[in-house]
TORPA-82112 format. One line per 3 residues: number of its first residue (from 1); their letters; for each residue x, y negated, z negated of N, C-alpha, C. Coordinates in Angstrom, 2 decimals. Layout:
REM TORPA-82112
NUM = a = X/Y/Z/X/Y/Z/X/Y/Z | ...;
REM end
This chain:
REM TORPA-82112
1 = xxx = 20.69/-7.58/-24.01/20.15/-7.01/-22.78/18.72/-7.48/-22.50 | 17.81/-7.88/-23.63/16.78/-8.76/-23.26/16.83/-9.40/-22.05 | 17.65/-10.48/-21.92/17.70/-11.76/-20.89/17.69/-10.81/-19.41;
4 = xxx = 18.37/-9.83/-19.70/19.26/-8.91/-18.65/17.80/-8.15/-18.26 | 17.08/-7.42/-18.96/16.14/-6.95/-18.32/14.81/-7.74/-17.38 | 14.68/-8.99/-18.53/13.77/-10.31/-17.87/14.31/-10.47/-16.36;
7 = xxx = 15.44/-10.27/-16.47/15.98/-11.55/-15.09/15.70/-10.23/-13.79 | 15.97/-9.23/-14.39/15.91/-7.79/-13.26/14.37/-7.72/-12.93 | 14.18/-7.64/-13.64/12.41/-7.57/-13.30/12.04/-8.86/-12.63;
10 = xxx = 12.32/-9.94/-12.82/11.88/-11.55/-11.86/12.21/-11.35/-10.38 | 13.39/-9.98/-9.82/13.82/-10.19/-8.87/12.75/-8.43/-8.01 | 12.32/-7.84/-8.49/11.87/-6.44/-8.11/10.76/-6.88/-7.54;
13 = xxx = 10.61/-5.48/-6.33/9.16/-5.68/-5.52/8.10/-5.60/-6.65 | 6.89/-6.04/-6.29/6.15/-5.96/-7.02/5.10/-4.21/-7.64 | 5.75/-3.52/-6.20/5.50/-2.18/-6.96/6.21/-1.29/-7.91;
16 = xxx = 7.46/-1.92/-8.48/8.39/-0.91/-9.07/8.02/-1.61/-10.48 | 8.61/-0.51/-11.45/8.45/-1.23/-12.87/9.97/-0.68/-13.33 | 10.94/-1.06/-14.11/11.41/-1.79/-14.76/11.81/-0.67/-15.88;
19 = xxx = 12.08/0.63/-16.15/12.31/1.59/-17.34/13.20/1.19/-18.66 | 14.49/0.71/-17.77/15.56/0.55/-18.89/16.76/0.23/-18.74 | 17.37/-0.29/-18.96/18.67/-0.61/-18.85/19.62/0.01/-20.06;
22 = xxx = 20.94/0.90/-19.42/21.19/1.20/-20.43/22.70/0.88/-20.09 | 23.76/0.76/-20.76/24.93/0.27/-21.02/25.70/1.61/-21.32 | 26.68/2.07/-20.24/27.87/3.27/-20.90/29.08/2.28/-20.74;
25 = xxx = 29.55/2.15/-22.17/30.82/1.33/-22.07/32.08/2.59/-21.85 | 31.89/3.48/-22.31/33.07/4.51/-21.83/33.41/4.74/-20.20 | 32.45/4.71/-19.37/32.40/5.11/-18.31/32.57/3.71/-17.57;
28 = xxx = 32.23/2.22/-18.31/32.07/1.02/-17.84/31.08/0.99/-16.65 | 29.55/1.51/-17.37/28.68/1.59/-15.87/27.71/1.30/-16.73 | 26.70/0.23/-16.05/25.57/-0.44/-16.19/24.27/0.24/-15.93;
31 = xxx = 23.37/1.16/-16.08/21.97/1.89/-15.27/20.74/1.07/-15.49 | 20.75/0.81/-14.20/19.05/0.62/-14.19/18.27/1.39/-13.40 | 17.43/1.72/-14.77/15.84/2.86/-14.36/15.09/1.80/-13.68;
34 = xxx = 14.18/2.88/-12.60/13.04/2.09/-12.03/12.09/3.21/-12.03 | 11.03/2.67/-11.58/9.92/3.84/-11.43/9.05/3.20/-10.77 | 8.21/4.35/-10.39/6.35/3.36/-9.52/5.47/4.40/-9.50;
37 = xxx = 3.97/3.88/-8.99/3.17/5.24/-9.15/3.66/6.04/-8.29 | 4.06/5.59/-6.70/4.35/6.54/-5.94/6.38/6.42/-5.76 | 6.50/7.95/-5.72/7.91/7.86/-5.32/8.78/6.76/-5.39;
40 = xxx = 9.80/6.80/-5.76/10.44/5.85/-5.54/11.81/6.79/-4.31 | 12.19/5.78/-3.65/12.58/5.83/-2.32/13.88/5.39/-2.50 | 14.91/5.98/-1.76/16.46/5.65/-1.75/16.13/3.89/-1.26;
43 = xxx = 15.55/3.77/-0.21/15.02/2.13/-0.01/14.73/1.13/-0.67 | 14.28/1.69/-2.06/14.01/0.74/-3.26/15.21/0.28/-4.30 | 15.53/1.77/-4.43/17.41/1.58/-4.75/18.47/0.35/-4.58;
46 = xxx = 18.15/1.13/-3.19/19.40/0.33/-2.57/18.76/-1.30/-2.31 | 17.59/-1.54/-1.70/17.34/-3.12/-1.76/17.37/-3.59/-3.29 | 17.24/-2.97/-4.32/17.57/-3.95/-5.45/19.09/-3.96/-6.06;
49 = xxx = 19.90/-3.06/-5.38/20.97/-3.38/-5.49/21.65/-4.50/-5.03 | 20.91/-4.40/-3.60/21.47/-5.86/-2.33/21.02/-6.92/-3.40 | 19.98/-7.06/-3.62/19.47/-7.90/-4.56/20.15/-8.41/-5.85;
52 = xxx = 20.65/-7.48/-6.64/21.28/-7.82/-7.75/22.52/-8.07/-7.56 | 23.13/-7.42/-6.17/24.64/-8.06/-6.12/24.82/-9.30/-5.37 | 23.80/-9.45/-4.48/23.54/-10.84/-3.72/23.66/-11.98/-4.26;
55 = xxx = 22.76/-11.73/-6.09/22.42/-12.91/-7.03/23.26/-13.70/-7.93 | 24.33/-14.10/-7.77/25.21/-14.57/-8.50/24.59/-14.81/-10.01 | 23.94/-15.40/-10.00/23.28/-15.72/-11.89/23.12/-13.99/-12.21;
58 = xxx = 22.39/-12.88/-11.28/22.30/-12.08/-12.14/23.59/-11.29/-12.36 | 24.68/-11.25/-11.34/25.74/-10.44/-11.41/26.54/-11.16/-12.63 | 26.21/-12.72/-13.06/27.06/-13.27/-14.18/25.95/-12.08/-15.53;
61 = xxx = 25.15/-11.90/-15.45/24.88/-11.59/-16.81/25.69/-9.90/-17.04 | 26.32/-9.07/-15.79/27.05/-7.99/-16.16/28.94/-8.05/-16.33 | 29.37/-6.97/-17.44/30.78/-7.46/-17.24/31.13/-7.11/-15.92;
64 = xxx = 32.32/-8.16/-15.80/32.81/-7.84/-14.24/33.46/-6.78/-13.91 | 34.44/-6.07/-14.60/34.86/-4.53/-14.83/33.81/-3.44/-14.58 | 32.61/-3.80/-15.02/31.32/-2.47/-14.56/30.82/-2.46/-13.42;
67 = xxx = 30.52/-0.82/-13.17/29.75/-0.68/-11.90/28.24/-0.91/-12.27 | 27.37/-1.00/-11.21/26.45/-0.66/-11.65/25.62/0.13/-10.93 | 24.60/0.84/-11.34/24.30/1.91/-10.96/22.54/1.16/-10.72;
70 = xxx = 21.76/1.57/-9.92/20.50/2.04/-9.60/20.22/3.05/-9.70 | 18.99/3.58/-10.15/18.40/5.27/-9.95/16.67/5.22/-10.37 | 16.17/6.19/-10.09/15.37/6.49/-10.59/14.81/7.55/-11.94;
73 = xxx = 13.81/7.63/-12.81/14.08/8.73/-14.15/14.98/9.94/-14.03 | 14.52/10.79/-12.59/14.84/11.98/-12.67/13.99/13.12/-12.79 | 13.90/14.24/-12.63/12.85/15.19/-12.63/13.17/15.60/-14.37;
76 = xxx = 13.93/15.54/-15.05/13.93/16.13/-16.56/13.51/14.95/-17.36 | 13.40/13.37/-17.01/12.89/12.18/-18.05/11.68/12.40/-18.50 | 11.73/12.28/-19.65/10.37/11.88/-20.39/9.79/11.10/-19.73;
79 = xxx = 8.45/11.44/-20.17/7.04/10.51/-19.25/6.92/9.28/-20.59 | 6.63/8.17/-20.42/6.63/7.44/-21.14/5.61/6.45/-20.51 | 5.36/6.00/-19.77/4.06/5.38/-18.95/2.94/5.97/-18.73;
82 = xxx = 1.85/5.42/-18.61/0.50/6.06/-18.21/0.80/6.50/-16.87 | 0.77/5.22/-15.89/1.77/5.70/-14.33/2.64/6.91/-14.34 | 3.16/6.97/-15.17/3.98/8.61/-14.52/3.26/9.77/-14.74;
85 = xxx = 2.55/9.17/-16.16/1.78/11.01/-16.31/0.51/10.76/-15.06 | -0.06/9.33/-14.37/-0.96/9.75/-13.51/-0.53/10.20/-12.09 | 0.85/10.20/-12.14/1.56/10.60/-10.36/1.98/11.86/-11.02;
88 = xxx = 1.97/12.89/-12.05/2.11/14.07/-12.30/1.48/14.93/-12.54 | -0.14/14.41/-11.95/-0.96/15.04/-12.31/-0.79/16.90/-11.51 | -1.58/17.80/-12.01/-1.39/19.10/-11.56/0.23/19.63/-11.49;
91 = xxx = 0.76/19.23/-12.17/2.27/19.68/-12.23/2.26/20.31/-13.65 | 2.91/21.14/-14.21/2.91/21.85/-15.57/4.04/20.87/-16.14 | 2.97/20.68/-17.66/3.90/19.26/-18.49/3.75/19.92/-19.58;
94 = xxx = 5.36/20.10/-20.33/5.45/20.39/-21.57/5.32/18.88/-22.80 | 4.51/19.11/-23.77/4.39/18.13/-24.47/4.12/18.21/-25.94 | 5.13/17.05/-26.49/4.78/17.80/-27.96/4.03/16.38/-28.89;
97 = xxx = 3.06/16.68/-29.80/1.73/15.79/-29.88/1.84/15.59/-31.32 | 0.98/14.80/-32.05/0.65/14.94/-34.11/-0.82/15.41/-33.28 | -1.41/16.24/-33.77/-2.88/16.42/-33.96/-3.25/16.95/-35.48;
100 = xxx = -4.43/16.39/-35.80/-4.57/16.68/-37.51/-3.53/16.49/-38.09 | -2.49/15.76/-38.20/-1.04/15.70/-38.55/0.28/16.45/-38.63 | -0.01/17.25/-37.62/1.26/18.22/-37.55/1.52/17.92/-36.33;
103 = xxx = 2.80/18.08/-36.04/3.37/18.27/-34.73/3.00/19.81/-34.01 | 2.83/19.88/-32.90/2.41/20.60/-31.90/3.14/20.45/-31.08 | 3.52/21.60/-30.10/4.09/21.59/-28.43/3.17/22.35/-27.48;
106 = xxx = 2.44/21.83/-26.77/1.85/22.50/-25.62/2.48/22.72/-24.35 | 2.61/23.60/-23.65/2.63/23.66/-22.03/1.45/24.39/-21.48 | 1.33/23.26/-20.48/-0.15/23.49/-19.78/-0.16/22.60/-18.30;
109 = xxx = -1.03/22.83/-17.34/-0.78/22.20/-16.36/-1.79/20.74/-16.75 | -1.23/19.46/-16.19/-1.55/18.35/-16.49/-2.71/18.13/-15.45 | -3.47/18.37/-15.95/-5.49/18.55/-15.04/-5.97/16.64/-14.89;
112 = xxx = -5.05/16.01/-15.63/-6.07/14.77/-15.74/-5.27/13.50/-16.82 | -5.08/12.20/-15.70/-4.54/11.22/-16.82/-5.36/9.75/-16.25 | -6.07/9.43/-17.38/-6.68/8.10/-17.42/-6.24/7.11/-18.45;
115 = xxx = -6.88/6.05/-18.20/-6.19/4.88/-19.18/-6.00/5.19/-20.64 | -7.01/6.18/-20.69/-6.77/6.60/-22.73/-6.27/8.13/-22.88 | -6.31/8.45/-21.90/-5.88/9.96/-22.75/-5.58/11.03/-21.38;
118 = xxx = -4.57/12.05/-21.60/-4.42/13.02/-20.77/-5.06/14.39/-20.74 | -5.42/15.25/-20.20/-5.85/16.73/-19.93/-4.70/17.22/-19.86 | -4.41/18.77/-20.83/-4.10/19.43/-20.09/-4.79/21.04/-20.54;
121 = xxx = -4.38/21.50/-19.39/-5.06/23.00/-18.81/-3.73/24.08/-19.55 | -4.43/24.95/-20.97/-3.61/25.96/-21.04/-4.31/27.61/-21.69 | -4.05/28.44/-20.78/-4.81/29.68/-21.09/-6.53/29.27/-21.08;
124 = xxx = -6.53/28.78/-20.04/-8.43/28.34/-20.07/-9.08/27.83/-20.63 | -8.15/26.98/-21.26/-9.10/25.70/-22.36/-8.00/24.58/-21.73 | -8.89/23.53/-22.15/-8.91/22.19/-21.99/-8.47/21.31/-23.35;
127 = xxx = -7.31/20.60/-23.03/-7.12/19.89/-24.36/-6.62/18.76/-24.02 | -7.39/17.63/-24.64/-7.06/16.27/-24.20/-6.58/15.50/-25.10 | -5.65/14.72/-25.15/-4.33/13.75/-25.90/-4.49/12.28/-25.84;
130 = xxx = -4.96/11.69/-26.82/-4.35/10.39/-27.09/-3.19/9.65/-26.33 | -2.68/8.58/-26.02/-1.21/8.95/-25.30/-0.85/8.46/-26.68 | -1.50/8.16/-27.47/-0.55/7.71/-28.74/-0.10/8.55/-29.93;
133 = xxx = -0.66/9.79/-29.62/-0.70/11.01/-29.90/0.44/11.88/-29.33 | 0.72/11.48/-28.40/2.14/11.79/-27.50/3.42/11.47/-28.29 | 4.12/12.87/-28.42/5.19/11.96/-29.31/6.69/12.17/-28.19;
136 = xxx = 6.20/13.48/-27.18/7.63/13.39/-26.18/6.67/13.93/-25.09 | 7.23/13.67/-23.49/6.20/14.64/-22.41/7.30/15.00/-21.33 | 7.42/16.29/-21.02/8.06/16.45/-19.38/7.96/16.86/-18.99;
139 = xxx = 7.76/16.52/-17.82/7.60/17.77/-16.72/8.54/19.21/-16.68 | 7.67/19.98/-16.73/8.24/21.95/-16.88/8.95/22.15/-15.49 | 10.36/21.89/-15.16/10.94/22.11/-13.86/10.99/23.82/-13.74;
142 = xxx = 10.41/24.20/-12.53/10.46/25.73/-12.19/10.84/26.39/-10.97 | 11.62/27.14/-10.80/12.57/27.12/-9.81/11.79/28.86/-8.99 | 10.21/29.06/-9.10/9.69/29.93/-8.92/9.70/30.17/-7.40;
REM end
């Protein structure tokens, strides 16, 4: 899937990035994640679909029996980019961390994400994270 992810990414606008490709052989369906700082748009979807089915070289690198799917993470995916935790900012992010070497889980609202490290806001303190210190992150969906 190497070659397979290279060749997907050579063909994407230049604002989307590229998550993952993942393979369900039971279901015979192909997924490709995308993401960007801002929204991603049924428009982005669907033009890289036109795109990938348009491309003969790239439709040779999937079996011909599979569908394939476009999407975006989803509101329950792990944050795994700096970009997502900075388009989630002020949203409540559950996250679980090593600090002093133990694992930790915080939920707190996400106050702040820069190139090295995130904020977050819980019970009136301030606690800021490594992202390498990050060992899972997601957004707290609340149906309040």
């Amino acid at each position: 899937m190497d070659n397979t992810f290279t060749e997907i990414q050579k063909v994407m606008e230049p604002n989307l990035v590229l998550l993952d490709i993942k393979e369900d052989e039971s279901a015979q369906m192909i997924r490709i994640i995308i993401d960007s700082e801002r929204p991603v748009t049924l428009e982005d979807t669907v033009g890289l679909m036109k795109t990938v089915n348009n491309d003969e070289t790239l439709m040779s690198l999937f079996p011909e029996s599979y569908r394939l799917e476009i999407t975006s993470p989803g509101m329950g995916a792990e944050l795994k980019r700096k970009f997502q935790f900075r388009k989630n900012v002020g949203k409540i992010l559950e996250i679980k961390v090593v600090e002093n070497g133990e694992y930790i889980k915080r939920l707190g609202l996400l106050s702040d994400a820069n190139e090295n490290e995130i904020t977050i806001e819980q019970d009136g303190e301030s606690f800021c994270f490594d992202y390498d210190a990050i060992k899972s992150a997601k957004i707290k969906i609340s149906f309040n």
